[in-house]
C-alpha positions in Angstrom: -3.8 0.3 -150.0 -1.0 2.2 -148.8 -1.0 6.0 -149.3 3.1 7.4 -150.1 4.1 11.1 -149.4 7.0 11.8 -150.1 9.6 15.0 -149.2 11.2 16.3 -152.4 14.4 18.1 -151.4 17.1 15.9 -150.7 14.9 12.8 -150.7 13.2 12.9 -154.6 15.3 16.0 -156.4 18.3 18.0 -155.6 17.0 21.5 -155.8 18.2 24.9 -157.2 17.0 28.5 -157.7 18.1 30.6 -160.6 18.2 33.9 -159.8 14.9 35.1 -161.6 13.3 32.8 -158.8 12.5 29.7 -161.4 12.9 26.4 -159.8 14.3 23.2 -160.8 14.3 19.9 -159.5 16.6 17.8 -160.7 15.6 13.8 -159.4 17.7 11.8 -157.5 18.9 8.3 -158.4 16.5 5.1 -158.1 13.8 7.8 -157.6 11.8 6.6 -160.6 12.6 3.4 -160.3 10.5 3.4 -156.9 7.7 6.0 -157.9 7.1 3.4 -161.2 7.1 0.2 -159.0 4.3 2.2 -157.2 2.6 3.7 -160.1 -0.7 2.4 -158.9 -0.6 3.8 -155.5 -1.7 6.9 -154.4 1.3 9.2 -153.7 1.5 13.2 -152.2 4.4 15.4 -150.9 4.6 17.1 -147.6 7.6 19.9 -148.5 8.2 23.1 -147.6 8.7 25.4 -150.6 8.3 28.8 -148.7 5.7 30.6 -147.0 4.1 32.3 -149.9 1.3 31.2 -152.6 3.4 32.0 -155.8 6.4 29.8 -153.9 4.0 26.8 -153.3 2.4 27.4 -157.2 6.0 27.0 -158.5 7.1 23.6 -156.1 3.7 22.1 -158.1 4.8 23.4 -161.2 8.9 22.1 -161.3 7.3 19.0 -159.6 5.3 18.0 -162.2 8.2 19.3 -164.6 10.2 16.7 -162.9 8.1 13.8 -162.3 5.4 14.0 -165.1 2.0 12.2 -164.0 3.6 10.6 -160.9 1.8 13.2 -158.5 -1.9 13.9 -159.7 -4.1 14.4 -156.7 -4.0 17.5 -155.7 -5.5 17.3 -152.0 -2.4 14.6 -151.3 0.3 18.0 -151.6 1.2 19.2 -148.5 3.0 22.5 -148.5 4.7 24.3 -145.3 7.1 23.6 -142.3 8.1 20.4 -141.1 9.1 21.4 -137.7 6.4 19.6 -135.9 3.7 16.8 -136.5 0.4 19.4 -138.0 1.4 19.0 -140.9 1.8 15.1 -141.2 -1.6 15.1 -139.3 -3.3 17.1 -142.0 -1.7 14.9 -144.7 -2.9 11.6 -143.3 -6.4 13.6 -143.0 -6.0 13.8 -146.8 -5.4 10.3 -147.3 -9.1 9.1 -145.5 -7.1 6.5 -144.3 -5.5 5.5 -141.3 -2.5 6.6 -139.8 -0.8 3.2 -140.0 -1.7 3.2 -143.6 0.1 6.2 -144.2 4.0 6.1 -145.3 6.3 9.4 -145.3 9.7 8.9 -147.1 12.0 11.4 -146.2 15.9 11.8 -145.9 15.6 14.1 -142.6 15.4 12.5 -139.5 13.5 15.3 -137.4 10.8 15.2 -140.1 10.4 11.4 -140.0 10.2 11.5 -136.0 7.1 13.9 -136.7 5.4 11.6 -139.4 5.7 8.9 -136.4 4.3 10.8 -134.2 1.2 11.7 -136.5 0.6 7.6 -136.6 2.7 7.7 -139.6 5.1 4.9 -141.1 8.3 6.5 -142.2 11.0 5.9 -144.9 14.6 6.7 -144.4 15.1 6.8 -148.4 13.3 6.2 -151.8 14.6 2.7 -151.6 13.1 2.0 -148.5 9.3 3.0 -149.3 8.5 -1.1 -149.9 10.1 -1.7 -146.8 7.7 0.2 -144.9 4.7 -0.2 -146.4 5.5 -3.7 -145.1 6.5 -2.9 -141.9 10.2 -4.5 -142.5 13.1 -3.3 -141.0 16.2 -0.9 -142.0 19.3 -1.3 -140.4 22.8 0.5 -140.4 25.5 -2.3 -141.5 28.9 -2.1 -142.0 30.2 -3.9 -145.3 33.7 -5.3 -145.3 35.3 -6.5 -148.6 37.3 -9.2 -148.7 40.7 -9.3 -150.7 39.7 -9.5 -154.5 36.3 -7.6 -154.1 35.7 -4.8 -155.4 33.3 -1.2 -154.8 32.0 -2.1 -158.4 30.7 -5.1 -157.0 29.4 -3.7 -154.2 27.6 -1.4 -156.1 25.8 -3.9 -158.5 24.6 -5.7 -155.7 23.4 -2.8 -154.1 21.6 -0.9 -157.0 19.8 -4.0 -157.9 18.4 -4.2 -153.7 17.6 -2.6 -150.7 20.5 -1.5 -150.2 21.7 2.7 -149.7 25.5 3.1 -149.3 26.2 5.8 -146.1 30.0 6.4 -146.4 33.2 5.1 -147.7 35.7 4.5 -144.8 38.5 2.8 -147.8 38.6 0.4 -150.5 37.8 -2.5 -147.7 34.8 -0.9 -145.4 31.8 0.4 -146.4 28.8 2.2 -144.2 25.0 1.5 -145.5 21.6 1.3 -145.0 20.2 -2.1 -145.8 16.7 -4.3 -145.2 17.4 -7.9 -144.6 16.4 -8.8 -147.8 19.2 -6.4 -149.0 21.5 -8.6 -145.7 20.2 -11.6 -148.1 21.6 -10.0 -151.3 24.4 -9.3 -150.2 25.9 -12.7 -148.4 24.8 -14.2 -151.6 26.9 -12.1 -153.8 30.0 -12.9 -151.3 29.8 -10.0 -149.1 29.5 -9.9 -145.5 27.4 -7.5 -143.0 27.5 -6.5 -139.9 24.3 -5.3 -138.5 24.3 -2.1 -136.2 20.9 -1.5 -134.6 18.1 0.0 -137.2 17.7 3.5 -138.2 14.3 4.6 -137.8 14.6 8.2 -136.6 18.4 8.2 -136.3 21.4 10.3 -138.7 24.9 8.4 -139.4 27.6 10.6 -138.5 32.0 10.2 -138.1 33.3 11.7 -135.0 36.9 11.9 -134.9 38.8 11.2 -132.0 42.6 13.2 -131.8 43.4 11.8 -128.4 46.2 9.9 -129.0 45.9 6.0 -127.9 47.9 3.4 -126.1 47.5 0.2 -127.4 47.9 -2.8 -124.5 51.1 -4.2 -124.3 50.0 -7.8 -125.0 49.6 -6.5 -128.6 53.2 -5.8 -128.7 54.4 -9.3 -130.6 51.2 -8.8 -132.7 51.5 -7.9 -137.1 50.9 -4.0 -137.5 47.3 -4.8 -139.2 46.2 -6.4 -135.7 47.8 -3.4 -133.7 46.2 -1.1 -136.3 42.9 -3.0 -135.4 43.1 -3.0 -132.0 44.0 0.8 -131.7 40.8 1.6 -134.2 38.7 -0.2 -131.4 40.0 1.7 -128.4 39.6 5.1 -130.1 36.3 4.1 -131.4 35.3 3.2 -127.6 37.1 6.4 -126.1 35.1 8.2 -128.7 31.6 6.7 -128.0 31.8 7.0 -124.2 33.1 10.7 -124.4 29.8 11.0 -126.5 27.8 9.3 -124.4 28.3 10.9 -121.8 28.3 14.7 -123.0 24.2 13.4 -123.7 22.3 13.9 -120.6 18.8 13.7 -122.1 16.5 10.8 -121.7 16.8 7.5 -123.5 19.3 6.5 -125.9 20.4 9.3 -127.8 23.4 7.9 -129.7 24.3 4.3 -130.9 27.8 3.2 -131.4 27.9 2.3 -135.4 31.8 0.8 -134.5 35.1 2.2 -135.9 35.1 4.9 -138.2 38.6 6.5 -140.0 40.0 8.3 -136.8 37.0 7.9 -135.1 33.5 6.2 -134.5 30.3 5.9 -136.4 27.6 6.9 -134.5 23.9 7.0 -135.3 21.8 10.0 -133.6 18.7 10.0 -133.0 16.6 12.7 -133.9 17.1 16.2 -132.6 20.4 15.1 -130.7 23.2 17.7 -131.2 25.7 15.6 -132.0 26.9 19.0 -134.0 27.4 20.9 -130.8 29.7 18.2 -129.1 33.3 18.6 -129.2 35.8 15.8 -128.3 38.3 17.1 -125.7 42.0 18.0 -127.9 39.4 17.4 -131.1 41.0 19.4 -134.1 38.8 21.0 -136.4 36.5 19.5 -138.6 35.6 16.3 -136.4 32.5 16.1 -137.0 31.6 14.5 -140.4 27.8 14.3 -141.4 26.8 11.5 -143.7 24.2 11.2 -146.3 22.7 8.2 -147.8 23.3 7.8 -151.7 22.9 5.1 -154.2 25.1 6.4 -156.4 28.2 7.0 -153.9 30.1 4.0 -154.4 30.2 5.2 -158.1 33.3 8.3 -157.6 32.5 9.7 -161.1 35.3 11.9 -160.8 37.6 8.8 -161.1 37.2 8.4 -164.8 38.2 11.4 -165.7 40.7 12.2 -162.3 43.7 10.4 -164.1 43.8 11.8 -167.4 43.8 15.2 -165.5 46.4 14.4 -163.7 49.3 15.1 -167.2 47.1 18.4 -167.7 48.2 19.7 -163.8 52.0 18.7 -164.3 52.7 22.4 -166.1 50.7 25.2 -164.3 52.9 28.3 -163.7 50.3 31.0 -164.2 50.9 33.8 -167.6 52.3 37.3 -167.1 48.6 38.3 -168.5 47.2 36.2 -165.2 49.6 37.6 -162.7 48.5 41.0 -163.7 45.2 40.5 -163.8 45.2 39.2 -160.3 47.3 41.5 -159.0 45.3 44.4 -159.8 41.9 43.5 -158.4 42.4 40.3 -155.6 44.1 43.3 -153.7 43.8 43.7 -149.4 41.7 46.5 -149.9 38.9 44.5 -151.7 39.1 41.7 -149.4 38.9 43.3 -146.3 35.7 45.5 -148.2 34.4 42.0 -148.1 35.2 40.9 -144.6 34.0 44.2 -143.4 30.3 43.7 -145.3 29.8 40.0 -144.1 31.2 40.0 -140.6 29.6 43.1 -139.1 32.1 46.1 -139.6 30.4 47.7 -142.9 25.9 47.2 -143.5 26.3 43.9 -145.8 24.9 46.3 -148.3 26.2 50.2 -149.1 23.5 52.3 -147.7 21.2 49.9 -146.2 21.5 50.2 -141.9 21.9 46.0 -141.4 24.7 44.5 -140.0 25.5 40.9 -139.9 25.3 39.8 -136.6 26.4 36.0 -137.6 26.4 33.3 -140.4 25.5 30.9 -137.9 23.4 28.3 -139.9 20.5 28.7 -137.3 20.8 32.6 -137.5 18.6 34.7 -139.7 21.2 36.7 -141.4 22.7 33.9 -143.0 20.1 34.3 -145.5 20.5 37.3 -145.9 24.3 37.4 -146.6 23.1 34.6 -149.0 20.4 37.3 -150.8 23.0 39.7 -150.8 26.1 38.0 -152.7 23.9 36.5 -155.2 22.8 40.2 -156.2 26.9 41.0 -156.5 27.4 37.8 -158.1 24.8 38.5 -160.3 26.1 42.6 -161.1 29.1 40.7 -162.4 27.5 39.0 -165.2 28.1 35.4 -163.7 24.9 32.9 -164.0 23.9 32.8 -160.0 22.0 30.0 -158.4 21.1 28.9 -154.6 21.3 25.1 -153.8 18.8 24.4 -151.1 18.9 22.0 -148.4 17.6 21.5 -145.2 19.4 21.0 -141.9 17.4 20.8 -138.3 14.1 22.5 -140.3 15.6 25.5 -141.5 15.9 25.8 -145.8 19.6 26.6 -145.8 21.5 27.3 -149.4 24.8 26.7 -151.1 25.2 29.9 -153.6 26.9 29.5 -157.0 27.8 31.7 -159.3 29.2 29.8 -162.9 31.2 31.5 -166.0 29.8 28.6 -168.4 32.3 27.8 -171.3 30.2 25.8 -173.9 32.7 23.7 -175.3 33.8 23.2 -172.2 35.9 19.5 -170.7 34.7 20.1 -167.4 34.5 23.1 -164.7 36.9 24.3 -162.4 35.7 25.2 -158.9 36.9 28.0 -156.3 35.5 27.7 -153.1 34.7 28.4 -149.5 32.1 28.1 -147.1 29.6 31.2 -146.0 28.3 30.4 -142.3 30.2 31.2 -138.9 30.0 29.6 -135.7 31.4 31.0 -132.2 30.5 27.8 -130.0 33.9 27.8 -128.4 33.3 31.6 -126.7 32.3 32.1 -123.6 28.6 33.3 -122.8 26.9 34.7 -119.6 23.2 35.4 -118.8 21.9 37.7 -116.8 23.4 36.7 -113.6 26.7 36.7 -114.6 26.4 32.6 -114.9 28.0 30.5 -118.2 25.6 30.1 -120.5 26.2 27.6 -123.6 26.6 29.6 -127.0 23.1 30.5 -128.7 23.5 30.4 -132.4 20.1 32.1 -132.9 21.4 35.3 -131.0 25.3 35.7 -129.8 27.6 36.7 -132.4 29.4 34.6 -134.4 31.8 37.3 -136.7 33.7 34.8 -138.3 36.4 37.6 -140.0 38.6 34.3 -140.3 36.5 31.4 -140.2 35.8 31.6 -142.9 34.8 35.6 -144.4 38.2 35.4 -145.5 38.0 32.6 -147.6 34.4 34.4 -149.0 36.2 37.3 -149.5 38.9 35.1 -151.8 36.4 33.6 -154.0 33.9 37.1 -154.4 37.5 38.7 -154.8 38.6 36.1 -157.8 34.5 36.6 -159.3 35.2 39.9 -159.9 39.0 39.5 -161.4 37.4 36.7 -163.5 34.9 39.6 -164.7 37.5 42.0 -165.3 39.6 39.2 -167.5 36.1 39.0 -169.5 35.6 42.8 -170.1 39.2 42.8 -171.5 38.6 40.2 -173.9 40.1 36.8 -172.4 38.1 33.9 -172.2 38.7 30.9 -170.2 38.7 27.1 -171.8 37.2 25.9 -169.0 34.0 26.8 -166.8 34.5 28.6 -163.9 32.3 28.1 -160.6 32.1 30.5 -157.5 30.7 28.3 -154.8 30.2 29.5 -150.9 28.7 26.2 -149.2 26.6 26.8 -146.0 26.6 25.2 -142.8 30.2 23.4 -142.7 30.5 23.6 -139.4 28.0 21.4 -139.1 29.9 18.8 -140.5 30.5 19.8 -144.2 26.2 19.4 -144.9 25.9 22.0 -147.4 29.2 20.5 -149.7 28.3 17.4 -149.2 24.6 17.8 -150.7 26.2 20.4 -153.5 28.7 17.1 -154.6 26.1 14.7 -154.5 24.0 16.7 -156.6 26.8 17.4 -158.8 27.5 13.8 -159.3 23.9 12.8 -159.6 23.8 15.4 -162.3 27.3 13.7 -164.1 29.0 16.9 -163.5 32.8 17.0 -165.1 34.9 18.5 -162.5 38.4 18.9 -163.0 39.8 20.2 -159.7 37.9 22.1 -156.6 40.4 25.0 -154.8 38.9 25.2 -151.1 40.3 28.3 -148.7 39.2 27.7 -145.0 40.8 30.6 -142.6 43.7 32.3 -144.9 43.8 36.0 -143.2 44.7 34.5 -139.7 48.3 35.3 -139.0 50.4 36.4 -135.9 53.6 36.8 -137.0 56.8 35.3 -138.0 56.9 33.4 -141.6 54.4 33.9 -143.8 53.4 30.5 -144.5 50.7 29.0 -146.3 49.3 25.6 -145.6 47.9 23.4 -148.8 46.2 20.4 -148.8 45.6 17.3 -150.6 45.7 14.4 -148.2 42.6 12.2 -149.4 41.2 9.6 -147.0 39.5 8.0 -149.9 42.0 6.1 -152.3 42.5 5.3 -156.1 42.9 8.2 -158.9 41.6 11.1 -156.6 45.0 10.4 -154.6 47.7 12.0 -157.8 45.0 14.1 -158.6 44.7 16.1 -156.2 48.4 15.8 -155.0 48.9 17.0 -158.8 46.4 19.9 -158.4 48.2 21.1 -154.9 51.5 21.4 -157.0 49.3 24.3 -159.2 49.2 26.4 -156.5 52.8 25.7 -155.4 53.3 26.7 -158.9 51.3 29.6 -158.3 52.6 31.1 -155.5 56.1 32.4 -156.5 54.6 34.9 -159.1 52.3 36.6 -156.0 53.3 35.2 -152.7 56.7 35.4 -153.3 57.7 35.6 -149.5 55.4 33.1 -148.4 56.9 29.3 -146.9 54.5 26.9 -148.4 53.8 23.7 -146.4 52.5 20.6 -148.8 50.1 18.0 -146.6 49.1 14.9 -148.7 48.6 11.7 -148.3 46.3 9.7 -145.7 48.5 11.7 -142.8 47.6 15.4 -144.0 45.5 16.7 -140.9 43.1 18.5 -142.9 42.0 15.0 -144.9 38.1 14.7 -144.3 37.6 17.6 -142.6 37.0 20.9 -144.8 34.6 21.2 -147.7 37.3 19.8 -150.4 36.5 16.2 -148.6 33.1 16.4 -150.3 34.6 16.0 -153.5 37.9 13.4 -152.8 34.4 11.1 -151.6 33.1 11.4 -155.4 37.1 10.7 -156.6 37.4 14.4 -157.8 40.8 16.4 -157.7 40.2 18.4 -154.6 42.7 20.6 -152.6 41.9 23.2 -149.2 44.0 26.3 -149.0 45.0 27.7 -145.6 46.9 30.2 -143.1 49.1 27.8 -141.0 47.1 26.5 -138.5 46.3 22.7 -139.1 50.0 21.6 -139.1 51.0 21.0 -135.7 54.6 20.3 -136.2 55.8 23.5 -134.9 53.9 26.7 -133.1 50.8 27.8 -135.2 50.6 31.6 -136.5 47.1 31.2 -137.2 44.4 32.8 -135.9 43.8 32.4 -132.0 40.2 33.6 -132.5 38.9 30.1 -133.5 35.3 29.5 -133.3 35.1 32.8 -131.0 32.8 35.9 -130.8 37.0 37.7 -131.4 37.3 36.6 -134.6 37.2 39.8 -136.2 38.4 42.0 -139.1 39.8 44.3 -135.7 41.3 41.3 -134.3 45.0 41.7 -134.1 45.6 38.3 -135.1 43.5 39.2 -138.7 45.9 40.2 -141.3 44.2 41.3 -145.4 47.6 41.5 -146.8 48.3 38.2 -145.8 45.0 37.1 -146.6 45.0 38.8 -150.5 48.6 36.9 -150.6 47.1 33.0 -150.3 43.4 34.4 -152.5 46.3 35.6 -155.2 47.4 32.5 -155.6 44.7 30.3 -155.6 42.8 32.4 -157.9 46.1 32.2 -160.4 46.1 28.2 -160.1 42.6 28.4 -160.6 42.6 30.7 -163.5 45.6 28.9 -165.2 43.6 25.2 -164.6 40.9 27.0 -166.8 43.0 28.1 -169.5 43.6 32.2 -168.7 
């Protein structure tokens, strides 16, 4: 008989941490479905809770919360790192079995390269764990639906089998996980796949390619779909190549996974820095990480996205509103909160600790974490951290929520926490180029993106003002700072899955991403609602950009206001608001002008650079408090203030 461990973050629960410490797991779908089908098989965890006795005491305490009598021999739960094979070796030791005999199931594909390495069979997902007690096959397939068939159809077929969708390119091609069995389900419920190598050890990511592309002129008599085709091939080739070749360790590090929206799937294997690569003329936000979820081809925002849609037509914010924002989103309090997260000020008033970086593999990113949580949690908000893992570090998302018990559904202001500076330039010792080290150099991040955390600590606190005076909103409010976006939107895209896995009403998520960056000339502001995933999420968001345009005359008077939708916006997939148009809810990303390309940015020219400052000339508050103003207002008015 087989023995089953099993990771629990990200792979059996989502995970969260109230700010008293208490845990809670919240299970993922199919979960029990697979633990029941196995109920008489011996099953343990290998998980890393923390270093600490009390930590590990309370992972075995919200587990059994969570999965009551599925987890009952104690000597099967592992607690610690997974950063190497020692502690898959002392789980199979456990077992008193061998090796072979042993299957870890885990999301993460650094940790499942370590179970194979201890002998150990390994489980890219919950639905997979049959497969590989087996020894059968997973592969990456592409699904593409015929005229007439629909994503509900799809997902019947897929729920029901082996099957784990990956991404939703459009209403006609779908990314997945699949056994052959789940091949076999497929073809006989009409669909069609097309197989891509198997995953094992590997991660599914989009890489957008910018470059532009020149289709053969043999294609010039062809119909625009076959053109269209034929272009998404050649970028997808340009892409994979440029890939390739930026690889130079040994074996095959990357696999082609074919055409992708603007770019190429690829799969990595594990430990590949796929996140570090950056396509020549690439804008930002190329790099798209994808996670495996059953319940993705779902949207559950779409249900509600249309009937929010008449709600968003009239949003000019009150007089009571304006004020209110006004008096505390002011420069002074933003650049307060630059100045604490990027280095200028001690991240806490009379402490001696600087922030150094955000980076997602530096240590003070937790500690900026720790720190707003306490703030958050001084202004009477309900705080909690969103764990994940990325490359073996225990990163969080931090939230801070204004619950409204008769509540339709919460409104969300957001922006993402960590910093990277991998497009500066580095020397060692000897004067030589070095590549950026995220563990060490500094990574400020004034622009990219403390301003848009200054914004949403900035609208927390108005919101707690508006409280103490007696107004409350209709609506819950949510304060959420996402972590490691720039390594491909992780930490948002684990927060919406868990939100949808959790049947979360959301009626419309306001994203800022760089608003203080500004060299001169017109003030303008830059807002986005260009969806690359289609149906309801489309009018909704388009509907919940026109709040802030409705916004914006009442405290950005003097700004020029630039309106990106549709599948053409270049900001569509690649900011934290993407993580919620892929679950069909109303989503738009706030910015200084600096995706737009039609004429000379004014943004910051401090991108992704050790210069990116609160000093840097290019760094602007009042310009900054200007776009957080009027956001928080179209917020605020969404939630009934």
């Amino acid at each position: 008989m087989p023995v089953l461990f099993f990771d629990i973050g990200e792979t059996l629960a989502d995970v969260s941490f109230g700010a008293d410490g208490s845990l809670t797991l919240r299970p993922r779908p199919r979960v029990f479905a697979v633990l029941d089908a196995f109920a008489g098989t011996r099953k343990g965890i290998i998980s890393n809770p923390g270093a600490g006795d009390a930590e590990r005491a309370a992972a075995a305490a919200a587990l059994n919360a969570a999965f009551p009598d599925r987890f009952t021999e104690a000597g099967l739960l592992h607690w610690g790192p997974k950063t190497a094979r020692g502690i898959f070796d002392g789980a199979v030791a456990s077992a008193g079995v061998a090796a072979d005999d042993c299957v870890f199931v885990g999301e993460d594909p650094d940790e499942r390269a370590f179970a194979r390495e201890a002998g150990m069979r390994a489980a890219a997902h919950p639905v997979f764990t049959l497969a590989a007690v087996e020894g059968r096959p997973v592969f990456w397939a592409r699904i593409n639906l015929l005229a007439g068939r629909s994503l509900a159809e799809l997902e019947a077929i897929a729920n029901a089998g082996e099957i784990v969708p990956v991404h939703v390119a459009s209403g006609e091609l779908v990314l997945v996980m699949a056994t052959a069995q789940g091949v076999e389900a497929l073809q006989q419920g009409g669909f069609t796949a097309d197989l891509r190598g198997q995953v094992e050890e590997t991660a599914a990511f989009l890489m957008r390619d910018d470059r532009p592309v020149s289709v053969p002129p043999s294609f010039a008599e062809s119909s625009a779909e076959a053109r269209a085709t034929a272009e998404a091939d050649i970028r997808a080739t340009a892409a994979f190549a440029f890939i390739s070749g930026e690889l130079n360790g040994p074996g095959p590090q990357v696999a082609s996974l074919g055409p992708a929206p603007g770019g190429v799937y690829i799969a990595a294997a594990a430990g590949t820095p796929v996140e570090d690569l950056h396509i020549t003329g690439a804008k930002p936000g190329h790099t798209e990480r994808l996670l495996p979820d059953p319940a993705l081809l779902s949207r559950p925002g779409e249900v509600h996205a249309e009937g929010f849609v008449d709600e968003f037509a009239d949003g000019a914010p009150s007089p009571e509103t304006v004020a209110a924002v006004r008096a505390v989103v002011t420069p002074a309090a933003m650049r307060g909160h630059v100045a604490r997260v990027s280095g200028v000020d001690p991240l806490v008033e009379g402490e001696p600790l600087k922030v150094r970086s955000r980076d997602a593999s530096n240590v003070d990113n937790a500690l900026v974490v720790g720190a707003l949580a306490r703030r958050l949690q001084d202004l009477g908000l309900t705080v909690r951290r969103h764990e994940f893992s990325w490359r073996g570090r225990r990163l969080s998302n931090l939230e801070a929520e204004f619950p409204v018990a008769s509540a339709d559904s919460a409104v969300l202001v957001t922006a993402h926490l960590d910093s990277t500076a991998a497009r500066g330039e580095f020397f060692d010792s000897s004067g030589l180029p070095r590549p950026y080290n995220p563990a060490v150099d500094p990574a400020p991040g004034a622009d990219d993106d403390a301003s848009g955390m200054a914004a949403v600590m900035s609208a927390a606190e108005c919101l707690s003002a508006m409280v103490a005076d007696g107004r409350t909103p209709a609506r819950t409010v949510r304060f959420v700072l996402f972590n490691a976006e720039e390594q491909g939107l992780v930490g948002s895209k684990a927060y919406a899955r868990a939100a949808a896995s959790a049947g979360d009403r959301i009626s419309g998520v306001f994203q800022m991403d760089m608003i203080a960056g500004f060299q001169g000339g017109t003030r303008t502001m830059e807002i986005h609602t260009g969806s690359s995933v289609p149906g309801p999420v489309v009018g909704a968001s388009d509907a919940l950009g026109n709040r802030v345009v409705q916004a914006a005359p009442a405290v950005a008077s003097d700004f020029s206001l630039q309106v990106l939708a549709g599948s053409g916006d270049p900001a569509a997939g690649r900011s934290d608001h993407a993580s919620f148009h892929e679950r069909g809810w109303a989503a738009t990303a706030v910015c200084e002008n600096f995706f737009d390309d039609t004429a000379p940015a004014t943004g910051t020219r401090q991108y992704h650079k050790p210069g990116d400052t609160l000093l840097d000339e290019d760094h602007d508050t009042d310009y900054a408090a200007a776009i957080a103003r009027t956001v928080t207002a179209a917020a605020f008015t969404l939630a009934g203030l």
